[in-house]
CHARMM-style PDB file with segment names, atoms N, HN, CA, C and O in Angstrom:
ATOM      1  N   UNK     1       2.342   4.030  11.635  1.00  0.00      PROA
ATOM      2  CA  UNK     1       2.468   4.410  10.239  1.00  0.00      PROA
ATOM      3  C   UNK     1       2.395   5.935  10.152  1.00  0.00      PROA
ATOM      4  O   UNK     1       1.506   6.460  10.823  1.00  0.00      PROA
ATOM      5  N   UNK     2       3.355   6.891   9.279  1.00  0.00      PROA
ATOM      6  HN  UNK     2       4.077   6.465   8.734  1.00  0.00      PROA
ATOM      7  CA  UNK     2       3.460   8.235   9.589  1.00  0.00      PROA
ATOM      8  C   UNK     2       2.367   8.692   8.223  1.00  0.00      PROA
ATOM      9  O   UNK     2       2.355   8.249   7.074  1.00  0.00      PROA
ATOM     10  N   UNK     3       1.616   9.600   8.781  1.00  0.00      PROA
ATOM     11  HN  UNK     3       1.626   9.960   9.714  1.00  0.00      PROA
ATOM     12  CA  UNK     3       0.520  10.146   8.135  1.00  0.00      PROA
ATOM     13  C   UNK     3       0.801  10.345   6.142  1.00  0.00      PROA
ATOM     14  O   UNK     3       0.030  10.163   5.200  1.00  0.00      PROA
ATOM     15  N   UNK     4       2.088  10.736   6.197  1.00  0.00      PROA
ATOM     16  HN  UNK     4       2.714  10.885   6.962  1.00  0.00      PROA
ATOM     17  CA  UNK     4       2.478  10.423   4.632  1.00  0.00      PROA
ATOM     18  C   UNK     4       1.979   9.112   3.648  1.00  0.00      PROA
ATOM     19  O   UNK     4       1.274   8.952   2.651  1.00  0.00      PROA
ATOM     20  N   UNK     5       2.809   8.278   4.584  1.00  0.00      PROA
ATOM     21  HN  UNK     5       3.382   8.408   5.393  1.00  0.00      PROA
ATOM     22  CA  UNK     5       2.572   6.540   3.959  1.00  0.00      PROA
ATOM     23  C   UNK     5       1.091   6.284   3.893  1.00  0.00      PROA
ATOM     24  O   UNK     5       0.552   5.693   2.957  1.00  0.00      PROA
ATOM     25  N   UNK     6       0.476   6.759   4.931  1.00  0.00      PROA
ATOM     26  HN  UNK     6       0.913   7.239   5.692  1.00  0.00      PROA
ATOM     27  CA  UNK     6      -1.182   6.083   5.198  1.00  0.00      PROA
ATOM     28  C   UNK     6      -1.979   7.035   4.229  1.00  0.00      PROA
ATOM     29  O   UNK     6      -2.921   6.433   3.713  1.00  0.00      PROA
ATOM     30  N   UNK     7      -1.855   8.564   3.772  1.00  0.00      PROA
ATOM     31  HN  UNK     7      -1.090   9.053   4.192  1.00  0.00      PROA
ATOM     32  CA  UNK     7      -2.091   9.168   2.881  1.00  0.00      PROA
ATOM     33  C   UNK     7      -1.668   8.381   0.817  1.00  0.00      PROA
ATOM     34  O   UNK     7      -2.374   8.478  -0.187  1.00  0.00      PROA
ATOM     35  N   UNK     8      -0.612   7.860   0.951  1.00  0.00      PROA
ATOM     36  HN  UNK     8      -0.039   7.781   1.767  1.00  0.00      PROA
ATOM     37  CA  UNK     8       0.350   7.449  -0.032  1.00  0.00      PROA
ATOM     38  C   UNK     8      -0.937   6.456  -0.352  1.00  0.00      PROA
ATOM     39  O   UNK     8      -1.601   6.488  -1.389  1.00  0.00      PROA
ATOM     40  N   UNK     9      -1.119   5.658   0.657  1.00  0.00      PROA
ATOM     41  HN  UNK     9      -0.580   5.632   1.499  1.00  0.00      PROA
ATOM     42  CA  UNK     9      -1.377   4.167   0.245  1.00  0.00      PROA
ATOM     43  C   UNK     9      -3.184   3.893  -0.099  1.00  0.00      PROA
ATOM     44  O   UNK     9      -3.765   2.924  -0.589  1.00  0.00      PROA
ATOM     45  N   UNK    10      -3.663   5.156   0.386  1.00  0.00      PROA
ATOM     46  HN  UNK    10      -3.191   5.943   0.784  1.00  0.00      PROA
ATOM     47  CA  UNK    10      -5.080   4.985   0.396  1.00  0.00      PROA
ATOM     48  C   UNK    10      -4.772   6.374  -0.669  1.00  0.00      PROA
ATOM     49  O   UNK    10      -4.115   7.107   0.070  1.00  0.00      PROA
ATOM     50  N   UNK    11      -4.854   6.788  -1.440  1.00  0.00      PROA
ATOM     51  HN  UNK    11      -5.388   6.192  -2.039  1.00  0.00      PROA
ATOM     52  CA  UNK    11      -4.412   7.373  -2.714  1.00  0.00      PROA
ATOM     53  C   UNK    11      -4.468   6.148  -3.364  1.00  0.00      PROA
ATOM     54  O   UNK    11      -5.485   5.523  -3.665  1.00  0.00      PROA
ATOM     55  N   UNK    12      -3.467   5.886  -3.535  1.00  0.00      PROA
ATOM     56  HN  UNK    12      -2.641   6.394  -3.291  1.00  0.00      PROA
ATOM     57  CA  UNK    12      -3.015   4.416  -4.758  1.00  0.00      PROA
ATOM     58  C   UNK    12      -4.097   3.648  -5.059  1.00  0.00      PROA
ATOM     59  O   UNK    12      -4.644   3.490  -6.151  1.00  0.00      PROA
ATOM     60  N   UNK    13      -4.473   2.980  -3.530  1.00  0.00      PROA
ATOM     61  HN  UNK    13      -4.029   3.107  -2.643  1.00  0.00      PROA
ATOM     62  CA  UNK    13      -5.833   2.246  -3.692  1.00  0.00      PROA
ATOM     63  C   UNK    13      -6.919   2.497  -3.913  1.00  0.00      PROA
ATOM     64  O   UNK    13      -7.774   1.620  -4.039  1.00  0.00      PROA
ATOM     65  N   UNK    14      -7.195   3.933  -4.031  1.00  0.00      PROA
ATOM     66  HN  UNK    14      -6.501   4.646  -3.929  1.00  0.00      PROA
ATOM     67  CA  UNK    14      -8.492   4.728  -4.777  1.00  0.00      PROA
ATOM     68  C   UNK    14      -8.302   4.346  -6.204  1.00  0.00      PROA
ATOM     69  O   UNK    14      -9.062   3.533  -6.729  1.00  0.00      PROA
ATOM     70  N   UNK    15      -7.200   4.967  -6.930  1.00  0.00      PROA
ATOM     71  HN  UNK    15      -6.582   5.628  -6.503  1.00  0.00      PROA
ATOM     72  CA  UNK    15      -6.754   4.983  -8.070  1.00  0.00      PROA
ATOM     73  C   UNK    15      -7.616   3.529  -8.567  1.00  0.00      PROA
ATOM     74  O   UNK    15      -8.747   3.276  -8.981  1.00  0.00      PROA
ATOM     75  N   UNK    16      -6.561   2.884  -8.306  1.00  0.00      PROA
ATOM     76  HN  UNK    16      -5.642   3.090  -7.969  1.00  0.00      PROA
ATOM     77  CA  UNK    16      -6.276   1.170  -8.664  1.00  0.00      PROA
ATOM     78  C   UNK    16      -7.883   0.944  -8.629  1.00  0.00      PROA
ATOM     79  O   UNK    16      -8.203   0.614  -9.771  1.00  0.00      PROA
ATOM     80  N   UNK    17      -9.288   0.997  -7.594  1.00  0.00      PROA
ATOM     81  HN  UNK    17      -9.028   1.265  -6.667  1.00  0.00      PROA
ATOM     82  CA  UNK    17      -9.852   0.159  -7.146  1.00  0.00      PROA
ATOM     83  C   UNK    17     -11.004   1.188  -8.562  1.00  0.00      PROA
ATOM     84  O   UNK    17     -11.913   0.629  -9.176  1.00  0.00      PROA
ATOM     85  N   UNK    18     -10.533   3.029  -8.811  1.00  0.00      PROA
ATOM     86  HN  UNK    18      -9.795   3.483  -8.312  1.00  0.00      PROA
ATOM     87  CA  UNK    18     -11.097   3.315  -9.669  1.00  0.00      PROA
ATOM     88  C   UNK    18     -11.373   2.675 -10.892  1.00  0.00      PROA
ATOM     89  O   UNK    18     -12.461   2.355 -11.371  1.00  0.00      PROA
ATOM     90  N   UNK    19     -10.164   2.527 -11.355  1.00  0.00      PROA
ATOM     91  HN  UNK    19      -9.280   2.787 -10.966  1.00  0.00      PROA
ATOM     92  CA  UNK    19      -9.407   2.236 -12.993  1.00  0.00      PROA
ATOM     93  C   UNK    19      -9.929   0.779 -12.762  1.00  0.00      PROA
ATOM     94  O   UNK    19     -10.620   0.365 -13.693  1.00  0.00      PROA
ATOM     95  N   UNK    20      -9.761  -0.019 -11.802  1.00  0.00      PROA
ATOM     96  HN  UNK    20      -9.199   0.317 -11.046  1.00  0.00      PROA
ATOM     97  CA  UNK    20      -9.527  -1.530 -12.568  1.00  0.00      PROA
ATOM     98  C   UNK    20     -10.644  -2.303 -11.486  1.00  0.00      PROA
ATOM     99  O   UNK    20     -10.982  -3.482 -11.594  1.00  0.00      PROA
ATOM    100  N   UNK    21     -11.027  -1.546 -10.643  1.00  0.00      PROA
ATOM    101  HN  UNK    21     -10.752  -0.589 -10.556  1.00  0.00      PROA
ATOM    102  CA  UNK    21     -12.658  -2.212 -10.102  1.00  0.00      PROA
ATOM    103  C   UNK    21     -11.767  -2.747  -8.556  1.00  0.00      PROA
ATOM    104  O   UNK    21     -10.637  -2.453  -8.167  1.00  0.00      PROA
ATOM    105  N   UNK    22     -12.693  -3.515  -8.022  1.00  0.00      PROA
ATOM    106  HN  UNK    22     -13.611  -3.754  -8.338  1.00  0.00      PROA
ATOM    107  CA  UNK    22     -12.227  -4.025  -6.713  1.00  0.00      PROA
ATOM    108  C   UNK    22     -11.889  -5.146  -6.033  1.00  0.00      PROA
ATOM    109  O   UNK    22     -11.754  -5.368  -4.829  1.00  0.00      PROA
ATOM    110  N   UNK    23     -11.709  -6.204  -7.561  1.00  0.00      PROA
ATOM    111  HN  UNK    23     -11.819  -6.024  -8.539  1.00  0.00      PROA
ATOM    112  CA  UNK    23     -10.884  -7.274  -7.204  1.00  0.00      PROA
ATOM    113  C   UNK    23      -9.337  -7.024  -7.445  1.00  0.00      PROA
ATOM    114  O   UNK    23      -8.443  -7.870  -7.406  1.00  0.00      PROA
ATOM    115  N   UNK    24      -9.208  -5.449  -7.745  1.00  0.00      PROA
ATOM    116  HN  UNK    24      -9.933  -4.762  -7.777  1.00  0.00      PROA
ATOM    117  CA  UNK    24      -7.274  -5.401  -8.545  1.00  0.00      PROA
ATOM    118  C   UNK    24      -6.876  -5.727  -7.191  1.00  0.00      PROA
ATOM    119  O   UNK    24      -7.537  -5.704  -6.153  1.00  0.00      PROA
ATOM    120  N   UNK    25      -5.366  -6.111  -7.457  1.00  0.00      PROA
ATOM    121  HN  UNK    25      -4.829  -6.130  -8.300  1.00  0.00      PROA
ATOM    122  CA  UNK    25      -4.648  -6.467  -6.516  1.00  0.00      PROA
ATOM    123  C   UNK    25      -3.749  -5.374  -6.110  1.00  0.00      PROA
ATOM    124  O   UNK    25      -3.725  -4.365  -6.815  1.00  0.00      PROA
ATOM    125  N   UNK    26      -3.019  -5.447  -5.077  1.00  0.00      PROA
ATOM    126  HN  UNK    26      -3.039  -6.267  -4.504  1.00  0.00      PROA
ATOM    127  CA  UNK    26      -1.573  -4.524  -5.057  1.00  0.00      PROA
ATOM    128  C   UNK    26      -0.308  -4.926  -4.275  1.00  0.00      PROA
ATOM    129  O   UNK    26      -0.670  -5.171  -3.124  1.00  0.00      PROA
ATOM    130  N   UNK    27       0.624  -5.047  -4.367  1.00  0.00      PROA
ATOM    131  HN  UNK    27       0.919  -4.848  -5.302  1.00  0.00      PROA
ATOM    132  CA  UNK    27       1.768  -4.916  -3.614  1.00  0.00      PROA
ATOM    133  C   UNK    27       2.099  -3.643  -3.175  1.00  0.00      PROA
ATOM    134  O   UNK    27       1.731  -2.575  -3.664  1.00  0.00      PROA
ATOM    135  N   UNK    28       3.091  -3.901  -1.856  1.00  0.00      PROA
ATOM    136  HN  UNK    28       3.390  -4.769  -1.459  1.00  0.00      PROA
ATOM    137  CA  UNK    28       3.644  -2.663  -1.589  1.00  0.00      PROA
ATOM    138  C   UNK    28       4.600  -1.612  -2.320  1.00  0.00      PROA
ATOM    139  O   UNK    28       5.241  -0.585  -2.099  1.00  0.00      PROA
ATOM    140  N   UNK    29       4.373  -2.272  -3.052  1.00  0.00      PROA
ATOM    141  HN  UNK    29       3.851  -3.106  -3.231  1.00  0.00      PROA
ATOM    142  CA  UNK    29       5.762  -1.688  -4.359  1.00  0.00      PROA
ATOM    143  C   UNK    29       4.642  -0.373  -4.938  1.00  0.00      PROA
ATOM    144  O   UNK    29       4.879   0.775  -5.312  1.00  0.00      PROA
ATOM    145  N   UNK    30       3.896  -0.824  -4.860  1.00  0.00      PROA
ATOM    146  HN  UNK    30       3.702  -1.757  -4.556  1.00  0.00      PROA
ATOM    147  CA  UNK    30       2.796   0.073  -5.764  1.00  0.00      PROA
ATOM    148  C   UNK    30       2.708   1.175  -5.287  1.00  0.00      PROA
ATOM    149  O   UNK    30       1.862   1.758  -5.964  1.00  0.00      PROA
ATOM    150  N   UNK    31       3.149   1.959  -4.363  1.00  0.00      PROA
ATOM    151  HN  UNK    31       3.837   1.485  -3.813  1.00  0.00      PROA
ATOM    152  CA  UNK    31       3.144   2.893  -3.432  1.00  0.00      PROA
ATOM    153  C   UNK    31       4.238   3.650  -3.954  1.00  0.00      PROA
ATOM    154  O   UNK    31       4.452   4.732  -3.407  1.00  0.00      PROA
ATOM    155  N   UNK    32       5.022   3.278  -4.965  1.00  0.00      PROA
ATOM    156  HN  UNK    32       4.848   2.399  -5.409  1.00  0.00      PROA
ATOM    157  CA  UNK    32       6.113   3.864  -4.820  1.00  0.00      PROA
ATOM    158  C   UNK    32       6.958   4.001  -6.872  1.00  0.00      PROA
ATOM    159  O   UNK    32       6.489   3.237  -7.715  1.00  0.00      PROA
ATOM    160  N   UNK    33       7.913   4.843  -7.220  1.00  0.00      PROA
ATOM    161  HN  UNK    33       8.294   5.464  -6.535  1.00  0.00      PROA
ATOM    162  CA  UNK    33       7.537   5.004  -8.382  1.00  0.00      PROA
ATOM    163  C   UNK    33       9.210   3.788  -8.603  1.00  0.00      PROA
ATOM    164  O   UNK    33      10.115   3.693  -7.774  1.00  0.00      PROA
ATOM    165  N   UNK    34       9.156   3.340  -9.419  1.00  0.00      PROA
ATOM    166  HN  UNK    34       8.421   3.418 -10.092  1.00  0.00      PROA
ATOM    167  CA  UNK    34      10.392   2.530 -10.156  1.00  0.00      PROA
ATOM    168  C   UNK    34      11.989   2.423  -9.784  1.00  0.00      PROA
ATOM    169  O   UNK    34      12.911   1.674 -10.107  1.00  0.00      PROA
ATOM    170  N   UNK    35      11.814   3.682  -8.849  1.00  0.00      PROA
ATOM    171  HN  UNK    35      11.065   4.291  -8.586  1.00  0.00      PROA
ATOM    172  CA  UNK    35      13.429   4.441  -8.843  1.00  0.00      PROA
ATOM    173  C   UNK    35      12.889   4.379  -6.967  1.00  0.00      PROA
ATOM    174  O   UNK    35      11.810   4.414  -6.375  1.00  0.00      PROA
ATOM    175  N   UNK    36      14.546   4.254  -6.518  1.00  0.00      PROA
ATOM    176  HN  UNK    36      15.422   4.225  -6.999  1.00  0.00      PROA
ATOM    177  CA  UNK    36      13.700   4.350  -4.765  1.00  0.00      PROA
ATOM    178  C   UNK    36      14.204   5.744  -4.308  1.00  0.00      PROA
ATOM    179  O   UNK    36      15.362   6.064  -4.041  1.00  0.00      PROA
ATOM    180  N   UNK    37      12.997   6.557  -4.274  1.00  0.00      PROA
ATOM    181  HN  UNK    37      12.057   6.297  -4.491  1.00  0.00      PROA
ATOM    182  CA  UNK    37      13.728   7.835  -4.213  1.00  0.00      PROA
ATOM    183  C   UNK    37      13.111   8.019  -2.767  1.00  0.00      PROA
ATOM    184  O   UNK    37      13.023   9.195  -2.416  1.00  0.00      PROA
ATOM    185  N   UNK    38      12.738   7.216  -2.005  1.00  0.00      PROA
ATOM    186  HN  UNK    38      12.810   6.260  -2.290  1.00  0.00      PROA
ATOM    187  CA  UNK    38      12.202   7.628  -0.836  1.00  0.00      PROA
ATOM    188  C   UNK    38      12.661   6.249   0.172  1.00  0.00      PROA
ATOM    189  O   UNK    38      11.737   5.486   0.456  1.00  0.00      PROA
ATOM    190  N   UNK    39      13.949   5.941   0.674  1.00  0.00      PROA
ATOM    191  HN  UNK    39      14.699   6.561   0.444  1.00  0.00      PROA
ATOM    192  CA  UNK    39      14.082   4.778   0.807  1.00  0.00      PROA
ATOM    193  C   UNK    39      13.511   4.270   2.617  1.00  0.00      PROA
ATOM    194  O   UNK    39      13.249   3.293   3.319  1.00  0.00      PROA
ATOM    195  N   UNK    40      13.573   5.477   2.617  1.00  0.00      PROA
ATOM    196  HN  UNK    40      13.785   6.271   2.047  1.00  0.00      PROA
ATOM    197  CA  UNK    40      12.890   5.301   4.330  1.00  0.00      PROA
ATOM    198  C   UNK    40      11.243   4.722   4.780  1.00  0.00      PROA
ATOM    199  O   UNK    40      10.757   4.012   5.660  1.00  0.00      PROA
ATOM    200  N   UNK    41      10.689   5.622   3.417  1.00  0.00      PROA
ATOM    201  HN  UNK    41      11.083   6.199   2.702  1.00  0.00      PROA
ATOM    202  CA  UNK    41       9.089   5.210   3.225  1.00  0.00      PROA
ATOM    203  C   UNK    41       8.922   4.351   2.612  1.00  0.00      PROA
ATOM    204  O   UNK    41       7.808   3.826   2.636  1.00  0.00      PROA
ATOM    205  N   UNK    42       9.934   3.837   1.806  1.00  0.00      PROA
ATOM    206  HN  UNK    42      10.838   4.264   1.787  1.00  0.00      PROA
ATOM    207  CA  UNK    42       9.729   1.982   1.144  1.00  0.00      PROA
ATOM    208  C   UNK    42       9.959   1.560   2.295  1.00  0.00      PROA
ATOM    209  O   UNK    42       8.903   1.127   2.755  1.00  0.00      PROA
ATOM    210  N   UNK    43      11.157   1.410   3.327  1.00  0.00      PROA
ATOM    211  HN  UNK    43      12.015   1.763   2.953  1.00  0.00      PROA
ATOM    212  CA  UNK    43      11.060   0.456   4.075  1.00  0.00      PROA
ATOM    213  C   UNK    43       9.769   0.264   5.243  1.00  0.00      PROA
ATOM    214  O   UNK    43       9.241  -0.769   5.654  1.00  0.00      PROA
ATOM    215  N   UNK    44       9.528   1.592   5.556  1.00  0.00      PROA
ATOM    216  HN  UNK    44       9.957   2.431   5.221  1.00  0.00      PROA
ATOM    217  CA  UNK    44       8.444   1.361   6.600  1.00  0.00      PROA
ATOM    218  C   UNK    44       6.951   0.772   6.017  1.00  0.00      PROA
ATOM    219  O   UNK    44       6.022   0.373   6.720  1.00  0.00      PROA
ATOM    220  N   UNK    45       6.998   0.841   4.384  1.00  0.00      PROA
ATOM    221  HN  UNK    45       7.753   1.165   3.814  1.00  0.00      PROA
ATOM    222  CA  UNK    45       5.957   0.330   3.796  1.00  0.00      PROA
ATOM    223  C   UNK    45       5.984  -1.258   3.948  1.00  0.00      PROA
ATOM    224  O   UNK    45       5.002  -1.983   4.109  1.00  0.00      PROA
ATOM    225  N   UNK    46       7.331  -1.643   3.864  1.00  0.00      PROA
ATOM    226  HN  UNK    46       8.129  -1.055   3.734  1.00  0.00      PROA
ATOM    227  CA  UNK    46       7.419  -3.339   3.654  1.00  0.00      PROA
ATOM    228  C   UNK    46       7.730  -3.863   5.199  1.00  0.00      PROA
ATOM    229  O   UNK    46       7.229  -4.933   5.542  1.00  0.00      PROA
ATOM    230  N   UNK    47       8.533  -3.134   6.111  1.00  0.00      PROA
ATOM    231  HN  UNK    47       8.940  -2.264   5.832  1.00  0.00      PROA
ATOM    232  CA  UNK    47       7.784  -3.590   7.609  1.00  0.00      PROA
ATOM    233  C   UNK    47       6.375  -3.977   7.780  1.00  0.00      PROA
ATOM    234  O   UNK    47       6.130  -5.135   8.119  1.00  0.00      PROA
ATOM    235  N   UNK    48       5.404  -3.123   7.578  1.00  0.00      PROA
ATOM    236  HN  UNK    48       5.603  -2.182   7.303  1.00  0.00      PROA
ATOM    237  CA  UNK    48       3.988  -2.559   7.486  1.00  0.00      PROA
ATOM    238  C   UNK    48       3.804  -4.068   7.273  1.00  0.00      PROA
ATOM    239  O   UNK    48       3.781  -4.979   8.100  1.00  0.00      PROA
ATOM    240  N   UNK    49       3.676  -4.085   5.908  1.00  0.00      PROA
ATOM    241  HN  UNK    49       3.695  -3.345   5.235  1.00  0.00      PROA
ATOM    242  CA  UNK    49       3.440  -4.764   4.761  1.00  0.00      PROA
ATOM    243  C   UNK    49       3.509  -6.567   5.235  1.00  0.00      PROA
ATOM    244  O   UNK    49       2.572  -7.364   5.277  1.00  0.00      PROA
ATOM    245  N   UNK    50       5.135  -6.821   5.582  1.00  0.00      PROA
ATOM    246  HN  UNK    50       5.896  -6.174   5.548  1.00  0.00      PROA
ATOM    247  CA  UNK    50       5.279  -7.795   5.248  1.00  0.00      PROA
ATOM    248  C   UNK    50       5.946  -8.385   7.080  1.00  0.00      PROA
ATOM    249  O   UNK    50       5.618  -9.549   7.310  1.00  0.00      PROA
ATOM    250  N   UNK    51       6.655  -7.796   8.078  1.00  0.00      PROA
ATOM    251  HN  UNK    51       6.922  -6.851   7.891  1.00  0.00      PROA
ATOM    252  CA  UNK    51       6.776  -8.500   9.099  1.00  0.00      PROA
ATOM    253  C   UNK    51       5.672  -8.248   9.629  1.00  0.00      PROA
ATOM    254  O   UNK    51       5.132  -9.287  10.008  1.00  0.00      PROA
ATOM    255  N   UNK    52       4.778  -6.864   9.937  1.00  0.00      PROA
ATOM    256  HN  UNK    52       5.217  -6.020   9.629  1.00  0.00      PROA
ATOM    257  CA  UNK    52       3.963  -6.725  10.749  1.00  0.00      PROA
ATOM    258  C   UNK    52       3.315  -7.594  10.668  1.00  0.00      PROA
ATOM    259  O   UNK    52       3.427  -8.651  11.289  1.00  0.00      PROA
ATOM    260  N   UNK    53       2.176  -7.179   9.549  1.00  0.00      PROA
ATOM    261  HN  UNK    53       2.085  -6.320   9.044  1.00  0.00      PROA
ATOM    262  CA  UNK    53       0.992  -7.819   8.968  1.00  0.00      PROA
ATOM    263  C   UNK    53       1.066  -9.309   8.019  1.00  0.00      PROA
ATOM    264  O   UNK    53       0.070  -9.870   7.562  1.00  0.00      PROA
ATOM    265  N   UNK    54       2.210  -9.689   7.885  1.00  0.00      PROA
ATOM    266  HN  UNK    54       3.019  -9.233   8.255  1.00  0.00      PROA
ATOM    267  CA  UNK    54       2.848 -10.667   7.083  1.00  0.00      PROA
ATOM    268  C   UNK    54       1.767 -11.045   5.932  1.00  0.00      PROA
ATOM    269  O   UNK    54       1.256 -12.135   5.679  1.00  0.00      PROA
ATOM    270  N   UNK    55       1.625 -10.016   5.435  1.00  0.00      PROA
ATOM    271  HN  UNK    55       2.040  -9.130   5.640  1.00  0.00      PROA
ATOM    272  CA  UNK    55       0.437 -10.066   4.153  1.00  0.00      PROA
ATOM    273  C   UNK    55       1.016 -10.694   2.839  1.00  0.00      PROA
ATOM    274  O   UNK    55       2.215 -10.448   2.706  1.00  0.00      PROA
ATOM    275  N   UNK    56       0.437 -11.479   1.788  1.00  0.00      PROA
ATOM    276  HN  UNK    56      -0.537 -11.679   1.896  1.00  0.00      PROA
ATOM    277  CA  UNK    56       1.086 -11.878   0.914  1.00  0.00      PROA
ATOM    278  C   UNK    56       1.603 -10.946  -0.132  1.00  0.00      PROA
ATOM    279  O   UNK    56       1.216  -9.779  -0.075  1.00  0.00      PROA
ATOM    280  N   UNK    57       2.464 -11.322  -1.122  1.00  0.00      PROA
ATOM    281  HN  UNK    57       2.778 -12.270  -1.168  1.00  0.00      PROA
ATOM    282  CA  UNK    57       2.709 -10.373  -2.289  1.00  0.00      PROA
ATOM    283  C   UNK    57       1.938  -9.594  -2.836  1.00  0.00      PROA
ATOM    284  O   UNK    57       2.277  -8.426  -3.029  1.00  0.00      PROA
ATOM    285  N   UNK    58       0.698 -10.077  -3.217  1.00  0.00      PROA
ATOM    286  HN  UNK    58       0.422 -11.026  -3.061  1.00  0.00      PROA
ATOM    287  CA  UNK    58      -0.436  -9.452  -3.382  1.00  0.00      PROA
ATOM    288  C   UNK    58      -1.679  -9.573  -2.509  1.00  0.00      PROA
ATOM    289  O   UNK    58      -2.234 -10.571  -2.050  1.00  0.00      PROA
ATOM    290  N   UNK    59      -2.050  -7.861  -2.377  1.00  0.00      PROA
ATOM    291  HN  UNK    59      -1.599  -7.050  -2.749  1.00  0.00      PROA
ATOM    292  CA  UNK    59      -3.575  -8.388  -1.936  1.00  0.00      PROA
ATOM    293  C   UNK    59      -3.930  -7.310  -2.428  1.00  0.00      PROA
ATOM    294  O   UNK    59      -3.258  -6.456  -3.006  1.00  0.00      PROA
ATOM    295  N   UNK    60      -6.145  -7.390  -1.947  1.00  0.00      PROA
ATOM    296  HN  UNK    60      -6.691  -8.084  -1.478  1.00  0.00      PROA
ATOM    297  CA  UNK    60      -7.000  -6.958  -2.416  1.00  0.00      PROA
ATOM    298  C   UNK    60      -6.830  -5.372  -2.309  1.00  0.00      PROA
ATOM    299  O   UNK    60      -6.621  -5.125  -1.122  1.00  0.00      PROA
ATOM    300  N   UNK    61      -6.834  -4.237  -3.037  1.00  0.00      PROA
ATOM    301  HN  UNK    61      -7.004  -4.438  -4.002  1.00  0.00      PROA
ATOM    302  CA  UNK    61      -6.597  -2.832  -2.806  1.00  0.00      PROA
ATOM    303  C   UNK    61      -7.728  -2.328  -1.637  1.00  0.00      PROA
ATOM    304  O   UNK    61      -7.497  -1.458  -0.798  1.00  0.00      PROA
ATOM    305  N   UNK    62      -8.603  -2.842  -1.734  1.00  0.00      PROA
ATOM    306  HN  UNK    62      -8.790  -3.550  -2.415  1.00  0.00      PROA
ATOM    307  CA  UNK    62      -9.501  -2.840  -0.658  1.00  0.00      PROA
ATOM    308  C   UNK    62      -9.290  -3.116   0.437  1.00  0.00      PROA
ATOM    309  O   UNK    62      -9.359  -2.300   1.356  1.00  0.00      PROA
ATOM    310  N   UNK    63      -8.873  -4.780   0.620  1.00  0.00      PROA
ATOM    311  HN  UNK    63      -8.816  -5.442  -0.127  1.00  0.00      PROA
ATOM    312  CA  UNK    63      -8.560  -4.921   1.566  1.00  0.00      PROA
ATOM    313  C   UNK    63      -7.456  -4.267   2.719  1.00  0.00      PROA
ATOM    314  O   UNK    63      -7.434  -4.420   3.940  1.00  0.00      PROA
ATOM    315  N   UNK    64      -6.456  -3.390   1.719  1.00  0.00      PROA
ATOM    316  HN  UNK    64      -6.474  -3.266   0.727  1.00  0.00      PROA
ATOM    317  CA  UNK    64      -5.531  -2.711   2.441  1.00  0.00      PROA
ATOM    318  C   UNK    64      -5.587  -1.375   2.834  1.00  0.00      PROA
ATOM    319  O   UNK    64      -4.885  -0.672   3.560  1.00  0.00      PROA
ATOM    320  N   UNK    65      -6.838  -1.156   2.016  1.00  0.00      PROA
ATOM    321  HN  UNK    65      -7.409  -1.727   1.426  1.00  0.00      PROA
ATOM    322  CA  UNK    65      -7.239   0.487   2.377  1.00  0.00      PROA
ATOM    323  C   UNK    65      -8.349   0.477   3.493  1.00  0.00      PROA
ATOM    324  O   UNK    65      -8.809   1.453   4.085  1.00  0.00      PROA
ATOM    325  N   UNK    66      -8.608  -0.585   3.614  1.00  0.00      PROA
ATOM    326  HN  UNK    66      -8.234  -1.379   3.133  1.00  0.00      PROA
ATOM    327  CA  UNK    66      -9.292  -0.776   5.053  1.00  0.00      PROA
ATOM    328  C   UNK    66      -8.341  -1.051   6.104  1.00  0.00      PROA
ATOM    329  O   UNK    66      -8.459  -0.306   7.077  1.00  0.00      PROA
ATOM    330  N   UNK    67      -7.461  -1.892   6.166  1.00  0.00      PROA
ATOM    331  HN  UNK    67      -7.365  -2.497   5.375  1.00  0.00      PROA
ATOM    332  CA  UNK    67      -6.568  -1.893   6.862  1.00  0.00      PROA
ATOM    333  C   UNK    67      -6.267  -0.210   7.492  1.00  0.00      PROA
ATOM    334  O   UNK    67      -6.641   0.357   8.519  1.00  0.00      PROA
ATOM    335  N   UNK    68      -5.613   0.123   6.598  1.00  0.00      PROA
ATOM    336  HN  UNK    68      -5.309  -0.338   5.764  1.00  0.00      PROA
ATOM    337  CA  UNK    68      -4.642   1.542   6.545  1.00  0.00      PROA
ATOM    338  C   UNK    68      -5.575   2.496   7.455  1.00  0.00      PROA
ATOM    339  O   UNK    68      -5.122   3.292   8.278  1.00  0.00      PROA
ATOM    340  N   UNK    69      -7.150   2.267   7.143  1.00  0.00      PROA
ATOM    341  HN  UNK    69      -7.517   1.621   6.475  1.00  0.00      PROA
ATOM    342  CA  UNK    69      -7.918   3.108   7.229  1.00  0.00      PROA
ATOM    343  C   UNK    69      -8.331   3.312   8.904  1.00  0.00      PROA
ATOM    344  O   UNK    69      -8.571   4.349   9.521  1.00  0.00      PROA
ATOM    345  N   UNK    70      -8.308   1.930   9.349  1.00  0.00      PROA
ATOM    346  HN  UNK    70      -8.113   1.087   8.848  1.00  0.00      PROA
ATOM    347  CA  UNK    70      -8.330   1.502  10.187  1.00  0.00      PROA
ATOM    348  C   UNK    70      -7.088   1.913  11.882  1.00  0.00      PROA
ATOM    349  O   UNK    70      -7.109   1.722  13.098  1.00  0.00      PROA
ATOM    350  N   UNK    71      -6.449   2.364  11.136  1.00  0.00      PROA
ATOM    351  HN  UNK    71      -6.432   2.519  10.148  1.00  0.00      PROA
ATOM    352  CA  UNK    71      -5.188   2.642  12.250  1.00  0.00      PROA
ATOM    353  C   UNK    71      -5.462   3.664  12.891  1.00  0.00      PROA
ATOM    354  OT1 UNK    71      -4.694   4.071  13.763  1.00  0.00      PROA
TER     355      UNK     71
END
């Protein structure tokens, strides 16, 4: 995972776990704004995401910022 994405994603999940406590959920989408203006770092997010780790649609923001944290 290139230091951007793993920066990106444990950002988000601060946010999220701030604002809405530490059962919020997240997808990998959440990493990223409406428009795909970064299409290289969406995909390596949903590799990550979904063949690697074959994680469901949603999970715990926690749980993925431990993940992330972890690498």
């Amino acid at each position: 995972m290139t230091p951007v994405l793993k920066a990106k994603i444990i950002e988000v999940c601060d946010k999220k776990i701030i604002t809405k406590g530490t059962n919020v959920g997240v997808s990998f989408y959440a990493f990223f704004k409406n428009k795909n203006d970064n299409p290289e770092l969406l995909m390596e997010a949903a590799t990550w995401w979904i063949k690697t780790h074959e994680l469901d649609h949603f999970e715990k923001a926690v749980k993925i910022k431990a993940m992330v944290e972890n690498l």
